[in-house]
N, C-alpha and C positions, 0 to 999 in steps of 0.2 A: 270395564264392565258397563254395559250398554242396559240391563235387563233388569229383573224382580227375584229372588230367590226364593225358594218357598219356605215358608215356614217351618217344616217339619221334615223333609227331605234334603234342605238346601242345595236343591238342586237348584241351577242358574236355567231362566228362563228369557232369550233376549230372542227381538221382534227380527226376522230377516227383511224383510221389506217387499217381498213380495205377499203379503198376507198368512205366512206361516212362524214358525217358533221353532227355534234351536233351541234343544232342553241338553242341560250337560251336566251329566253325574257322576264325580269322580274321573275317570279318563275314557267314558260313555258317552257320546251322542248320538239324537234322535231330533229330526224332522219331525214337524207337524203341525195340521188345519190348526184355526183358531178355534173348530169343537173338540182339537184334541186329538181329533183322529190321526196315528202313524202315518209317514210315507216315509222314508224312510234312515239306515242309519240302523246302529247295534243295539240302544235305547228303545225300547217299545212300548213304554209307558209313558204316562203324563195325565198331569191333573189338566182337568178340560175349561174347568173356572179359570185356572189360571193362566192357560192359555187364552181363552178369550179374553179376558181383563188385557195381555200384553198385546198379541196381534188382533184384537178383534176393530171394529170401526170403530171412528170416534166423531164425536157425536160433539158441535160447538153449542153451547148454551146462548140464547139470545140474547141473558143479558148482561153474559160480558162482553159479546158484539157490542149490545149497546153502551154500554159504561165507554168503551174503545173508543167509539163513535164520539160521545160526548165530551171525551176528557175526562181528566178528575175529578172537576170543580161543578160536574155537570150542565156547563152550555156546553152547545156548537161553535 
């Protein structure tokens, strides 16, 4: 299992890599954007939150860059 399941459906929600979401429920799957929206697949539903949160972009914080940068002990 590659993905997040949701809390209340547990349906499995894993990222395919091209920026969309396999949502699989029960012996159901569905294609879909990171806002959710269907393409396609027998599943035509999906929380859009939660696709975004798995496929959506990710976004690196600067200062675990910098922490990275510095080491532990913070030198260079």
């Amino acid at each position: 299992m590659n993905g997040v399941r949701h809390p209340f459906t547990d349906a499995l929600y894993e990222p395919v890599g091209d920026g969309t979401v396999m949502v699989t429920l029960h012996d159901r799957t569905g294609r879909f954007t990171s806002e959710g929206r269907w393409l396609d697949g027998e599943l035509r539903e999906a929380d859009p939150h939660l696709c975004g949160w798995v496929a959506g972009r990710r976004v690196t914080s600067h200062r675990v860059t910098a922490k990275a940068e510095r080491g532990t002990n913070g030198s260079r």
